[in-house]
VOBA-1610 file (N, C-alpha, C; in pm, whole numbers, padded with zeros to 5 digits, always signed):
BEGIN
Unk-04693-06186+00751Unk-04571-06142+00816Unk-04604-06079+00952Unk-04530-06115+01043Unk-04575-06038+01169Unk-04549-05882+01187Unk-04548-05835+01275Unk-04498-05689+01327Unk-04432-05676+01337Unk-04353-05550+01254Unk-04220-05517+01315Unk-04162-05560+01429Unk-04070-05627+01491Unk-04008-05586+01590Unk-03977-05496+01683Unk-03992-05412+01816Unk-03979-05271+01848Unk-03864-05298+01896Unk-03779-05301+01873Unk-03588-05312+01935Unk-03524-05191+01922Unk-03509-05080+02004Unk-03425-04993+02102Unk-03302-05006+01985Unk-03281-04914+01885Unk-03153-04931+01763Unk-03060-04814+01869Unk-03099-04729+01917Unk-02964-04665+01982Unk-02927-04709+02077Unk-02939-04873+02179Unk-02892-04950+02257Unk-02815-05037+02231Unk-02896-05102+02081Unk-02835-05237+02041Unk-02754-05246+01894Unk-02788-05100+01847Unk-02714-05109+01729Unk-02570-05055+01684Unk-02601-04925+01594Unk-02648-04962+01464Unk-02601-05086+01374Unk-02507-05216+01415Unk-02478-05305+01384Unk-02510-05438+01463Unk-02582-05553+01383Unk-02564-05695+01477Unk-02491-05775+01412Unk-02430-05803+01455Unk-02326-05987+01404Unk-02418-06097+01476Unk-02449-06166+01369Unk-02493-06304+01403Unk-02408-06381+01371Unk-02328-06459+01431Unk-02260-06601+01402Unk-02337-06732+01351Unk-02336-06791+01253Unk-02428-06876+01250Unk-02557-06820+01169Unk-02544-06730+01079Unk-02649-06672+01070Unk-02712-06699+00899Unk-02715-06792+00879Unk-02731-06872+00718Unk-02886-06908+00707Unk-02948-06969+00822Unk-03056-07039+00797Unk-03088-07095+00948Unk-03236-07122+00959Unk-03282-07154+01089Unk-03283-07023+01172Unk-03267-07049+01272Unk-03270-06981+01353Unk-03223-06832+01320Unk-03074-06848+01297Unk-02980-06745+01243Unk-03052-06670+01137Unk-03126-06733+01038Unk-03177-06653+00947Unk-03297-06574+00981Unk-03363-06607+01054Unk-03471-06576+01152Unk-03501-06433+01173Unk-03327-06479+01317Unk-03277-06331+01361Unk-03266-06259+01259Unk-03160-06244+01140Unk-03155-06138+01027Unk-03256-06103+00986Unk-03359-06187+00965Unk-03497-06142+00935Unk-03531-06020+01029Unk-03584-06045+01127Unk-03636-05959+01256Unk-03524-05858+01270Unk-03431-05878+01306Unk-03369-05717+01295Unk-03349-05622+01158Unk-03313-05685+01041Unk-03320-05652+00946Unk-03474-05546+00911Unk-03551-05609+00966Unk-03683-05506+00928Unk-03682-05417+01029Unk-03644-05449+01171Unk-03611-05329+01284Unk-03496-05271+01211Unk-03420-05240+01101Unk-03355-05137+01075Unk-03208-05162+01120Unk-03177-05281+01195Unk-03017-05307+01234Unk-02924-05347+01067Unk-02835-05273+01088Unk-02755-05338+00955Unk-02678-05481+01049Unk-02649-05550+00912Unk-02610-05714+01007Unk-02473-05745+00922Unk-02376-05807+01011Unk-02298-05887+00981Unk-02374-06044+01041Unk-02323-06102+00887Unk-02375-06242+00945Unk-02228-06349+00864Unk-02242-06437+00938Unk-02115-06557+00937Unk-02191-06637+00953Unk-02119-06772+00822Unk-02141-06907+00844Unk-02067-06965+00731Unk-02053-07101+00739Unk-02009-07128+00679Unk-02023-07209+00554Unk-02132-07187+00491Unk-02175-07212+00357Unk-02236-07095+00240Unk-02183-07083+00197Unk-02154-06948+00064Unk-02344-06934+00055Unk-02361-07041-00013Unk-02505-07003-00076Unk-02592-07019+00010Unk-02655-07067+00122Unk-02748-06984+00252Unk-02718-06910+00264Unk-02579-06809+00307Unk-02514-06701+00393Unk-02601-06616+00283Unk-02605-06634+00102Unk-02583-06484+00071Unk-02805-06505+00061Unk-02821-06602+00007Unk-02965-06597+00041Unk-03068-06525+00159Unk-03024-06562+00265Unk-03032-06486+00368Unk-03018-06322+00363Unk-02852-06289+00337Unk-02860-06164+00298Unk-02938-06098+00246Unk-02939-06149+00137Unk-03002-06097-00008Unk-03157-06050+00086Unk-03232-06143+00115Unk-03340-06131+00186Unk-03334-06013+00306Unk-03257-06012+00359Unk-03194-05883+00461Unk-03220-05781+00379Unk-03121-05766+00279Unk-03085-05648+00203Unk-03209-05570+00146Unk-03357-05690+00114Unk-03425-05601+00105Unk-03502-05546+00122Unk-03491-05557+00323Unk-03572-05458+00412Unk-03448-05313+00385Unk-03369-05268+00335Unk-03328-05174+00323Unk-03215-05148+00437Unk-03144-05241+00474Unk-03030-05252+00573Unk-02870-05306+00488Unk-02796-05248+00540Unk-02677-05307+00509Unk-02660-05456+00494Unk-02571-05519+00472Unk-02529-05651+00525Unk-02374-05691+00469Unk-02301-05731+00541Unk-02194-05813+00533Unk-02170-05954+00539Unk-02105-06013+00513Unk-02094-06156+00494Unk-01976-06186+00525Unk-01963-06302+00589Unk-01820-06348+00585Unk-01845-06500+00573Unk-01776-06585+00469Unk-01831-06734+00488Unk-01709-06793+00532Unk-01704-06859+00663Unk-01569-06866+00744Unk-01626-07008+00820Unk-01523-07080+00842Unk-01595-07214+00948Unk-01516-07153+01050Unk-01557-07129+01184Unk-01535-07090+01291Unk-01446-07200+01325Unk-01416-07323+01292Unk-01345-07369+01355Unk-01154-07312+01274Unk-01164-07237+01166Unk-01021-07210+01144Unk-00939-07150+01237Unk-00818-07146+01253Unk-00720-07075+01282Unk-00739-06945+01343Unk-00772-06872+01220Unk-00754-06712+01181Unk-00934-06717+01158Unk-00994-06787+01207Unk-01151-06687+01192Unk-01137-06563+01319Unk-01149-06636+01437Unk-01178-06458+01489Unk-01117-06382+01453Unk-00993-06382+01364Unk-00892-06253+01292Unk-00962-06178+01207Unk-01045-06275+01112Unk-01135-06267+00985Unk-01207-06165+01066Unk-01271-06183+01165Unk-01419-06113+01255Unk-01372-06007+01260Unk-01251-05996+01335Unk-01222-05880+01405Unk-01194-05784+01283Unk-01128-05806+01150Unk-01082-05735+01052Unk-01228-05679+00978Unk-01371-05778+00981Unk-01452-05751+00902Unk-01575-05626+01011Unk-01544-05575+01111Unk-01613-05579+01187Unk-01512-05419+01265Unk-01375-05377+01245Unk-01326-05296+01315Unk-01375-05154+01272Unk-01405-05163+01188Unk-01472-05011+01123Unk-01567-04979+01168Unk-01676-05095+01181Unk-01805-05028+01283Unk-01838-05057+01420Unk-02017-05030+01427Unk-01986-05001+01574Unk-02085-05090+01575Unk-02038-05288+01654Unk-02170-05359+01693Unk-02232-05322+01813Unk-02348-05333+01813Unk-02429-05327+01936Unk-02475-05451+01981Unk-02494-05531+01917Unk-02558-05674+01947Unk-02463-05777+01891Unk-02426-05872+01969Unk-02378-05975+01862Unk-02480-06145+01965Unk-02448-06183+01826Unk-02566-06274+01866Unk-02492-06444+01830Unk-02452-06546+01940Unk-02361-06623+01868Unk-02501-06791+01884Unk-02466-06837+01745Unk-02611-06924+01704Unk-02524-07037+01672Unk-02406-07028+01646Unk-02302-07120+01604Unk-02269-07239+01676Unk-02372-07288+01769Unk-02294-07379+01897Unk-02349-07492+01836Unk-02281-07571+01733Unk-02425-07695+01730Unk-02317-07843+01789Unk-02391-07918+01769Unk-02339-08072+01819Unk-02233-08160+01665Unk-02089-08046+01640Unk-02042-08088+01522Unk-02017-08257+01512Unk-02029-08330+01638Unk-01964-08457+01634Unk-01993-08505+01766Unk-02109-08629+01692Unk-02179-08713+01858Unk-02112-08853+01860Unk-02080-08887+01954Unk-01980-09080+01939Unk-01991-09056+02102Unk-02016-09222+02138Unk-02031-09247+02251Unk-01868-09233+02342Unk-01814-09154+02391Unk-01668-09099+02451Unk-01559-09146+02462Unk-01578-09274+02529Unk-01466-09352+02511Unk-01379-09459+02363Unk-01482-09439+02264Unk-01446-09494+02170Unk-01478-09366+02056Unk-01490-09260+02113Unk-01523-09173+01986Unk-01347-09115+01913Unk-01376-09005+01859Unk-01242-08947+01799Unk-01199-08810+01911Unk-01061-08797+01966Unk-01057-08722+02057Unk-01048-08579+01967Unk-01048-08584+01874Unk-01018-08453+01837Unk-01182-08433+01738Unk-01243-08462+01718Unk-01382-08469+01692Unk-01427-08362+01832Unk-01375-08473+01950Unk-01445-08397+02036Unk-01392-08241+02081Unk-01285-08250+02049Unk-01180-08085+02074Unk-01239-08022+01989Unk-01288-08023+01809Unk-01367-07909+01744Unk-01525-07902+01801Unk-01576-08003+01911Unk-01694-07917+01987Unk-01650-07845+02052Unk-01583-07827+02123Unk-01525-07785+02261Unk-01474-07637+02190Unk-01432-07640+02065Unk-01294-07543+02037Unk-01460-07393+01967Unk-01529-07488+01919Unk-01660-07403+01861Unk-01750-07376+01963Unk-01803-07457+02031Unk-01897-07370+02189Unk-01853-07348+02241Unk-01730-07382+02282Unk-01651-07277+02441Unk-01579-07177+02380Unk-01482-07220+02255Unk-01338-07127+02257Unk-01441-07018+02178Unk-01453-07059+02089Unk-01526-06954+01965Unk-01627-06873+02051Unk-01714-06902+02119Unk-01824-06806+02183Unk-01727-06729+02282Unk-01662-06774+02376Unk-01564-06694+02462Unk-01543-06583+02381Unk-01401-06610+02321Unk-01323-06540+02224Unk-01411-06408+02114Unk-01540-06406+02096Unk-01604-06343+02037Unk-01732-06249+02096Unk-01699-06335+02275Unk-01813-06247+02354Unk-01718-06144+02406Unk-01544-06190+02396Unk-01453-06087+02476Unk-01418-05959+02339Unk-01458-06009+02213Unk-01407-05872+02158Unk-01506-05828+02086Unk-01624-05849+02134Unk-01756-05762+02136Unk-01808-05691+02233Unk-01750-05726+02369Unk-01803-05717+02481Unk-01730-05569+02542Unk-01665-05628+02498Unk-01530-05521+02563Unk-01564-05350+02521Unk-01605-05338+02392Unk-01672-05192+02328Unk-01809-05164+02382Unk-01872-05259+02405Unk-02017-05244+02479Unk-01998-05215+02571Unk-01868-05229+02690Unk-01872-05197+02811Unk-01816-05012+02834Unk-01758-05023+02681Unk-01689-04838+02732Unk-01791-04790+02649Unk-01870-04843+02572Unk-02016-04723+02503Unk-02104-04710+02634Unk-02099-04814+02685Unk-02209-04815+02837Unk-02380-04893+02748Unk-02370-04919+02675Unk-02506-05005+02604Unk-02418-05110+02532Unk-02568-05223+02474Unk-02499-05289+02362Unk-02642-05460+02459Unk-02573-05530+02361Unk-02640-05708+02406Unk-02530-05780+02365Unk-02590-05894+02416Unk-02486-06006+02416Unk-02606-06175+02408Unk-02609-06198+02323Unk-02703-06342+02333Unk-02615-06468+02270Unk-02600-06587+02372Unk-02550-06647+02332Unk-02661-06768+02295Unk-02667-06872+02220Unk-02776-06929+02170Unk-02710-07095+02305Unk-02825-07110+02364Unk-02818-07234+02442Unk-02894-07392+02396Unk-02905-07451+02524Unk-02991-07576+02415Unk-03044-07664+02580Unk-03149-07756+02593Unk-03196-07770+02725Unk-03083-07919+02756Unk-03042-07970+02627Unk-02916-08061+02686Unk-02833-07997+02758Unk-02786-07866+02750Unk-02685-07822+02864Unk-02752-07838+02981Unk-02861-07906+03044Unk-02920-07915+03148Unk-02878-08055+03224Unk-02832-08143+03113Unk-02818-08283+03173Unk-02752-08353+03058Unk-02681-08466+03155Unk-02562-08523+03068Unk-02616-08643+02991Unk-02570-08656+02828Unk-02651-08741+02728Unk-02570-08855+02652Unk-02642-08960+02628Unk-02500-09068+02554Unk-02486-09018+02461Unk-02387-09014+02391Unk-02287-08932+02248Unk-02292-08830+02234Unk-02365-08779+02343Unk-02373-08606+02365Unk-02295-08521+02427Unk-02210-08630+02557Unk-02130-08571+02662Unk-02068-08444+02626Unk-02032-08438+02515Unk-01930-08322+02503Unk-01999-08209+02446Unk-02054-08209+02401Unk-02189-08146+02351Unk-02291-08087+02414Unk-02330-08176+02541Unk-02394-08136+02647Unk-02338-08075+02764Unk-02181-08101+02772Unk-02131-07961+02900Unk-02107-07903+02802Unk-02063-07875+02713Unk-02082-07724+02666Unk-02156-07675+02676Unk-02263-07682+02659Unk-02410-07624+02698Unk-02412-07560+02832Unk-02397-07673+02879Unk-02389-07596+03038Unk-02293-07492+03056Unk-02163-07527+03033Unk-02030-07369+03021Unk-02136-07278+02964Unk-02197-07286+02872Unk-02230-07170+02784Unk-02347-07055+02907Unk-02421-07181+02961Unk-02475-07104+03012Unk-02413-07026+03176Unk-02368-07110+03252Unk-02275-07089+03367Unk-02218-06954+03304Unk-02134-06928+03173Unk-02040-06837+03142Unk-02146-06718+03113Unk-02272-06703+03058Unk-02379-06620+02983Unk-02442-06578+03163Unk-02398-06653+03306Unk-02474-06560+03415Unk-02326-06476+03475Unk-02219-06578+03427Unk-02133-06435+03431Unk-02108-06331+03367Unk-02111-06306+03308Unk-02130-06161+03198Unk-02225-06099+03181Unk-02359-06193+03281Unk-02502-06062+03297Unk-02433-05967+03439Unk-02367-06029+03498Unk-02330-05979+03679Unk-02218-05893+03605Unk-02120-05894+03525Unk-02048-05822+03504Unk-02091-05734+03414Unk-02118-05757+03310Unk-02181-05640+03244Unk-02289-05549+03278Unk-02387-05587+03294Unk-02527-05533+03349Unk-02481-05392+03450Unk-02402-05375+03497Unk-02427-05264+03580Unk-02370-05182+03452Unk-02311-05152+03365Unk-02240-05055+03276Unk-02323-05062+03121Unk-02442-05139+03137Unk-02601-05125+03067Unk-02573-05228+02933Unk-02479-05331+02966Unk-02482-05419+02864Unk-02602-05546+02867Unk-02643-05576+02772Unk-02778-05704+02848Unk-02662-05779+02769Unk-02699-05924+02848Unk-02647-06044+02820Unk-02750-06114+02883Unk-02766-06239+02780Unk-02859-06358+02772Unk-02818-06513+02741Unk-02883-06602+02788Unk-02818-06737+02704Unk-02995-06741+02635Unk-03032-06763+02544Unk-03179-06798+02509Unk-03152-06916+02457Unk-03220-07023+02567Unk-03225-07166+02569Unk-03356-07246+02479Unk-03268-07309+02384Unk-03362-07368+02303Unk-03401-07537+02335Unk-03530-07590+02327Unk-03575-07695+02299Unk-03579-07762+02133Unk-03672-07860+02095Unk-03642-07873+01981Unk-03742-07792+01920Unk-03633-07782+01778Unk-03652-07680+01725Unk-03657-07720+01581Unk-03743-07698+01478Unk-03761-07762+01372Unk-03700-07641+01277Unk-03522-07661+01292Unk-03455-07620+01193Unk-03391-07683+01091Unk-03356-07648+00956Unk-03332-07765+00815Unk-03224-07806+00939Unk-03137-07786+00936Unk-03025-07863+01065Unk-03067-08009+01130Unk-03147-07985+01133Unk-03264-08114+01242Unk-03363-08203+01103Unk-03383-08086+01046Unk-03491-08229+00960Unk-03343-08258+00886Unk-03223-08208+00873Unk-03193-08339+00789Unk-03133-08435+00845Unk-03103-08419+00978Unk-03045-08505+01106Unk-03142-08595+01097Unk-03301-08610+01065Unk-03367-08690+01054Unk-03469-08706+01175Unk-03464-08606+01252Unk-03537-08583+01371Unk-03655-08663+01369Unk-03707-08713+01498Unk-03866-08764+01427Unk-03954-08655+01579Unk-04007-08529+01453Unk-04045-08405+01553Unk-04258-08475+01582Unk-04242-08606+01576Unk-04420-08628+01537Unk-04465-08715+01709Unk-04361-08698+01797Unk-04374-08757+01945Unk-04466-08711+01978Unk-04548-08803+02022Unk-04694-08717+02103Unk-04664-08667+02263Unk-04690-08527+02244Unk-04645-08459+02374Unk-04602-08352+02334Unk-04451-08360+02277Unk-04324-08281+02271Unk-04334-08195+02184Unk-04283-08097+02268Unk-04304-07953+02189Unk-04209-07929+02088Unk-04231-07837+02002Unk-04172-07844+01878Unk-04202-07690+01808Unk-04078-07616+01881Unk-04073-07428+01794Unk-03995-07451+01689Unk-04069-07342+01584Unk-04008-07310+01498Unk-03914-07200+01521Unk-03800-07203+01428Unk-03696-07076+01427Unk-03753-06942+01423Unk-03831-06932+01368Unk-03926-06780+01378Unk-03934-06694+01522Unk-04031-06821+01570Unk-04086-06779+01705Unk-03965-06776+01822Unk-03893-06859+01810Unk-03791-06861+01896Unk-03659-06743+01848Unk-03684-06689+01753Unk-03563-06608+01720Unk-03634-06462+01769Unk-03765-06429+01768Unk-03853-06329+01802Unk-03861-06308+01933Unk-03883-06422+02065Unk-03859-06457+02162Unk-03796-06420+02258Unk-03643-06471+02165Unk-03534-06387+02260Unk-03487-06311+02243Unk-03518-06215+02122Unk-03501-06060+02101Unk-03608-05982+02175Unk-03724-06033+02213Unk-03836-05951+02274Unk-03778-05994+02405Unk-03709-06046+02450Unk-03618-06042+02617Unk-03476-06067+02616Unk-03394-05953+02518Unk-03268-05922+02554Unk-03262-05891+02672Unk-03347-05819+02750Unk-03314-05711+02873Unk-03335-05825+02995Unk-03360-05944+02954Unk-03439-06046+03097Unk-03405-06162+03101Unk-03232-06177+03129Unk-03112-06226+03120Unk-03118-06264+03288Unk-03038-06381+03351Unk-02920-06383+03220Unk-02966-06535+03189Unk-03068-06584+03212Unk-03153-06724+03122Unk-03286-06655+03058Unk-03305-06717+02946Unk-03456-06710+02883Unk-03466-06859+02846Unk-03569-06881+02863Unk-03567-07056+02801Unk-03692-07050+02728Unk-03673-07048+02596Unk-03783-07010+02493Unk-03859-07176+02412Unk-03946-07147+02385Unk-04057-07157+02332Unk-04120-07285+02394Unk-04176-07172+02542Unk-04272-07307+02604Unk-04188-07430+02698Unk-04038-07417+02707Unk-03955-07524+02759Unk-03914-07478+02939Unk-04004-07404+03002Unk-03892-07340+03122Unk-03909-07449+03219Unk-04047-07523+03220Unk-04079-07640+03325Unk-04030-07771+03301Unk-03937-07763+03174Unk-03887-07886+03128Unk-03702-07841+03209Unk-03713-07704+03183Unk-03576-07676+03209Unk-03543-07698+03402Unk-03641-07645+03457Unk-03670-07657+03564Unk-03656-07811+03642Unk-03730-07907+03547Unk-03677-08066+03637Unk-03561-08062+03581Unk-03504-08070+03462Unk-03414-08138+03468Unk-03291-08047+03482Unk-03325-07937+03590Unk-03212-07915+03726Unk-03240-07963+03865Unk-03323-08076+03832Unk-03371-08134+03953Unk-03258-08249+03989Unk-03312-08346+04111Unk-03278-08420+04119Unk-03391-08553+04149Unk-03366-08654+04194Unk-03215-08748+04188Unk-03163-08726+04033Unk-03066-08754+04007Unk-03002-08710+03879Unk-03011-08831+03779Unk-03018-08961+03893Unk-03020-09090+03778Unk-03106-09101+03770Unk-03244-09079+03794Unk-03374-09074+03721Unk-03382-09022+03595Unk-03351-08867+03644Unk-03336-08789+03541Unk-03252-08803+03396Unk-03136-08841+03449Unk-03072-08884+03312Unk-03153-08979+03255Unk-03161-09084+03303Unk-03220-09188+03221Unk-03356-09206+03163Unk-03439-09102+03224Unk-03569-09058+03175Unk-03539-08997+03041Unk-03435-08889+03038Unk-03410-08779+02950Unk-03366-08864+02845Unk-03295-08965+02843Unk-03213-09082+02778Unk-03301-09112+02677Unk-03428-09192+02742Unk-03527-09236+02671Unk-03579-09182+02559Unk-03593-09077+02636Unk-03684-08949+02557Unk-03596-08894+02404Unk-03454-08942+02442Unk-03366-08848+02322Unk-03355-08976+02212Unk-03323-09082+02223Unk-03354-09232+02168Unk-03511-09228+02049Unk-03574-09162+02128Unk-03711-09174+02020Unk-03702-09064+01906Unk-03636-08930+01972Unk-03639-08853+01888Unk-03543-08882+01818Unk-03413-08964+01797Unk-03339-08949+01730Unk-03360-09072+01617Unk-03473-09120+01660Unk-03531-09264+01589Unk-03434-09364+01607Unk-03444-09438+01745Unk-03330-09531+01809Unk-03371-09616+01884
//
């Protein structure tokens, strides 16, 4: 087991909400703060990871709450806000952004593509504004939104999937400029691939010679050891990957990147 974590609990705590926080990555985080002493709300939406996880939380000797909610309902942020008004978060951490529905655009399902859109834009918005908002009159607190290096460049059956990414991050350097002077950190911590159950059962083929390949551990450790060094982190080993492909010419780039996503997806 590694080392404690050293995470600042009268900045970021005494509560974190992880969205997304069942397994992979999400479980990661609960791990690592959980032994730093944060009590956690965690959300997702499958009963038996969510309480496994917990359970595992619970017995570094921290609280935990649960809520098993699909972010895409109605009344989830109602759910949040009701499970969550009694205390006081310091961190919320949103892990929830994944790729619910890939189809090449013009022949895909338009409303397939509205529950990406409605889960990485609306849901992270909507949950960075009523977390954010108490962090700014305590004068502390974090804000990490979980990114991905497709928000870097546009992908076939990804399109919608992949500007979100980008909003996520565009929106994660506005809220370091706005928050940051009144001592809130905000981050996007940008992931490469990442060998979470999510991915091996997508069928990933993580055995490309070259390509890097973090585990949820290291990358959940990562960008808790640089809450404060916002408002991008691009974790585990990916910043020179992130770096071209904000390069240009752009049709190189896409179509290089193209290639590259074809093998991994075994295509």
């Amino acid at each position: 087991m590694t080392e404690r974590l050293d995470l600042d609990r009268s900045h970021y705590g005494p509560w974190a909400v992880i969205a997304g926080g069942s397994e992979g990555v999400g479980a990661a985080f609960a791990d690592e703060l959980s032994r730093a002493g944060f009590d956690l709300v965690l959300i997702a939406r499958k009963p038996g990871p969510l309480e496994e996880t917990a359970d595992k939380a619970r017995s570094n000797g921290v609280q935990v709450r649960t809520l098993a909610l699909d972010l895409l309902d109605d009344d989830a942020v109602d759910q949040i806000r009701r499970a969550t008004e009694d205390i006081e978060v310091g961190l919320f951490i949103f892990n929830a952004g994944a790729n619910s529905y890939g189809h090449e655009f013009v022949t895909g399902d338009i409303d397939g593509f509205r529950g990406v859109i409605e889960l990485n834009v609306h849901r992270q918005v909507e949950l960075s504004h009523l977390f954010g908002g108490p962090m700014k009159e305590r004068g502390r607190g974090g804000i990490m939104l979980l990114g991905s290096l497709s928000g870097y460049m546009g992908a076939e059956h990804q399109s919608i999937y992949a500007a979100s990414k980008a909003f996520s991050r565009v929106f994660a350097e506005s809220l370091w400029l706005e928050l940051a002077p009144h001592g809130v950190h905000v981050v996007e911590l940008v992931l490469g691939v990442t060998r979470t159950p999510a991915m091996v059962r997508a069928g990933l083929n993580f055995d490309i010679p070259g390509m890097l390949v973090a585990e949820p551990e290291d990358v959940a450790r990562e960008g808790l050891e640089h809450l404060q060094d916002g408002p991008v982190w691009v974790a585990g080993g990916n910043y020179e990957a992130a770096v071209k492909r904000s390069g240009f010419p752009r049709d190189k780039l896409v179509h290089g990147a193209a290639a590259a996503m074809r093998a991994l997806l075994n295509r």
